[in-house]
C-alpha positions, -999 to +999 in steps of 0.1 A: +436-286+396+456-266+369+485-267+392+483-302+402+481-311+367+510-288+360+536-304+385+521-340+377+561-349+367+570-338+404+549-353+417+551-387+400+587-387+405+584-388+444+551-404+441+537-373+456+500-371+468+475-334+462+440-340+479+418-310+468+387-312+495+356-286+495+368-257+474+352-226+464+341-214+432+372-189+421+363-159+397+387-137+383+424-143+368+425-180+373+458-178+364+468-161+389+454-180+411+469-212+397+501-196+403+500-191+438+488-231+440+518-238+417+539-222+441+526-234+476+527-271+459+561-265+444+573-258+478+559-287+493+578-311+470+608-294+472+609-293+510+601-325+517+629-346+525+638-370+502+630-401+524+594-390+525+569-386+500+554-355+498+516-354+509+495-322+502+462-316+510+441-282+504+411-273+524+387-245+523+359-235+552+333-215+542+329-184+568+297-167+553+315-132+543+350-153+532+369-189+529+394-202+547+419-215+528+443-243+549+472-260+530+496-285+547+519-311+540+547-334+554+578-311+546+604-297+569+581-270+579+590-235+594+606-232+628+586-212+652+599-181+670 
């Protein structure tokens, strides 16, 4: 939520959507971890084209020993090779 709240201009700007569902309890630097959110969501608004508005959503799946953590959005993706 600290990022989201961070990048609330971007996001407002290209009426931009972050939907946070089922995510762990994080201990440690939370900062840090903010960052890396700041970053992947950053990413998203910047590569989405501008005819679009960018749609985020974060997921996490609990797997007993570790979480999953699954972000997507509607950007220009990365071509597979």
């Amino acid at each position: 939520t600290h990022a989201r709240q961070n990048l609330r201009q971007a996001l407002d700007e290209r009426n931009g959507e972050v939907k946070i569902s089922n995510m762990p309890r994080i201990t440690g630097n939370i900062a840090r971890y903010a960052s890396i959110f700041q970053n992947l969501i950053s990413n998203s608004i910047k590569y989405c084209p501008q005819d679009r508005s960018p749609r985020i959503s974060i997921e996490a799946e609990d797997h007993s020993a570790h979480w999953h953590i699954r972000i997507t959005d509607n950007g220009i993706g990365i071509e597979q090779t």
